[in-house]
C-alpha positions, 0 to 999 in steps of 0.5 A: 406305481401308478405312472399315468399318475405320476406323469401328470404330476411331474408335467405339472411340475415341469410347466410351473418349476414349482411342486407347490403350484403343481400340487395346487393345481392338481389338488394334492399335497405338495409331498404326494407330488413330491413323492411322485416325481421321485417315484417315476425317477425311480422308475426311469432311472433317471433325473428328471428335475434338479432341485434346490433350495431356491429353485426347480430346473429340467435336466436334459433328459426331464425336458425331454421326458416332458415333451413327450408326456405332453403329447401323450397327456393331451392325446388322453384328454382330448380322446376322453373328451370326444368320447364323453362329448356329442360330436354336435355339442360344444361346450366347456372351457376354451384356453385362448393366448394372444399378442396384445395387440390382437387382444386389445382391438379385434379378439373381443368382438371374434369372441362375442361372435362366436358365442352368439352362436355357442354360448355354452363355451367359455374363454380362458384369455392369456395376453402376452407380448412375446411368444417366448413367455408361452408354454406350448400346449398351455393353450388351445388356440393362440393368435399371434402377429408377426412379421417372420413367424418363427419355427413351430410344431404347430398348424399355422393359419394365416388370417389377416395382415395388420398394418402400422401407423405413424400417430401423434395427437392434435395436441403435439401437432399443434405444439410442435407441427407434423413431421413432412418427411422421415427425416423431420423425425429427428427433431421431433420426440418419438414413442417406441416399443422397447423390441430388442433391435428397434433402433430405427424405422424406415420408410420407402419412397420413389427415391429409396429407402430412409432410414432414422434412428430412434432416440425415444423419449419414451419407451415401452414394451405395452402398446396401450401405454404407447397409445395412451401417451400418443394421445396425451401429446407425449409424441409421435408413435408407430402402433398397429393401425387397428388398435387406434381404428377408433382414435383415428375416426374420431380425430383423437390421433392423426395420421403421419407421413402416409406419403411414404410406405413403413418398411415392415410395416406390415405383420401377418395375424396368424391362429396356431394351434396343435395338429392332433388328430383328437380335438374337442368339438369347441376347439375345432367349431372355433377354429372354423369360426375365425377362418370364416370370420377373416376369410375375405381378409385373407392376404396373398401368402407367396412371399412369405419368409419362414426359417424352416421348410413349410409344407401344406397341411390343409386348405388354407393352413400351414405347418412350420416343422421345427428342426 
């Protein structure tokens, strides 16, 4: 058996849940990759997957088999890739998650940046909304903007904050008159995120804390639908003020109760990525780049939240160790 081969097959099979997209991606028969994961069970003595007509699941043991041969996989291919790459070359592939809202307004220019000055790199880009739809190890640098950032394995670098805003376009305004206090919001439509638990907003004051709830017109976990609908005079929203830099410049949103401080109103941009001792060069040249590129934007970080211990990995990193 060969059982290197048969422990690519069945990661394959384990991040996608389908012998189908496994054995596309590997370029095989879907049989071979079937035959395969039976093999290595064989050899295991163990169930790996419970299969049915429908669908594919990990056992128990298949899950942590798999975690296992990930690090292990990822080690083999990042040590050939160093031995096979000039430490002074950088080129290939560059897999890049983010949280929409960082796609949507500063990713683009980081990137266009970065390959001025290493254009032999190209980016694969997963956008997503929650980091509950990303497999870890799927990628090899994922930004994401968080106010509790939650427990991981990863090296967590924080970059720069990112700032809400209320917004509504001169069109509503005009229609319907700005909101003077928190609590004129409730005569008014409002644009929320479809979060789970964002029910309310709150703002701060002299005087307190004012909390309103939320009765949206118009819910959406998409930012841009959010934005888009603030501007079409739909009603007042609460987005990421660098996704609307522009709207705001040029007067195609306005800016709502700036008298009183959003609670949590502000997230951290955080860069996450593996702490392996092997590293391909483009990954770590463009990790260098974005730390550079944000350094003067850097935050204070005393007060940070975190669920689990935190201990200092390296000069402006972190490593949050999952229990």
């Amino acid at each position: 058996m060969n059982q290197l081969s048969a422990m690519r097959m069945f990661s394959k099979v384990a991040e996608s849940l389908s012998f189908t997209v496994a054995a596309k991606e590997l370029r095989v028969s879907t049989a071979m990759v079937t035959r395969g994961v039976a093999t290595l069970e064989t050899h295991l003595n163990l169930r790996l997957l419970n299969r049915t007509t429908r669908n594919v699941s990990l056992t128990e043991a298949g899950h942590e088999y798999w975690q296992g041969c990930r690090d292990l996989l990822q080690h083999l291919d990042t040590l050939e890739a160093n031995v096979c790459s000039s430490a002074y070359e950088v080129g290939g592939s560059l897999k890049v998650a983010a949280h929409e809202s960082f796609a949507a307004a500063d990713l683009s220019e980081l990137v266009a940046k970065f390959r001025e000055i290493e254009p032999r790199v190209d980016f694969e880009l997963t956008v997503f909304v929650s980091t509950q739809d990303l497999a870890v190890g799927a990628y090899d640098v994922c930004f994401v903007a968080e106010r509790r950032l939650r427990d991981s394995s990863l090296v967590c670098r924080p970059l720069t904050p990112v700032r809400d805003v209320i917004v509504a376009s001169p069109a509503y305004l005009l229609r319907r008159g700005a909101p003077a206090r928190p609590s004129d919001l409730t005569n008014h439509d409002v644009l929320a995120t479809a979060e789970p638990g964002v029910r309310f907003w709150e703002f701060g004051d002299a005087y307190g804390v004012q909390r309103v709830l939320l009765r949206p017109v118009l819910s959406s976990s998409n930012l841009p639908t959010l934005i888009r609908a603030a501007k079409a005079g739909l009603g007042i929203a609460r987005v990421p003020a660098s996704l609307v830099s522009t709207e705001l410049q040029v007067g195609d949103l306005v800016p709502l109760l700036e008298g009183f401080e959003l609670e949590n109103g502000v997230r951290t941009l955080w860069m996450l990525y593996s702490g392996h001792r092997y590293m391909t060069p483009r990954v770590r040249r463009f990790i260098d780049f974005s730390v550079t590129h944000y350094r003067r934007e850097i935050p204070r970080f005393e007060n940070l939240s975190l669920k689990t211990g935190v201990h200092s990995s390296h000069a402006g990193s972190m490593t949050v160790s999952a229990p």
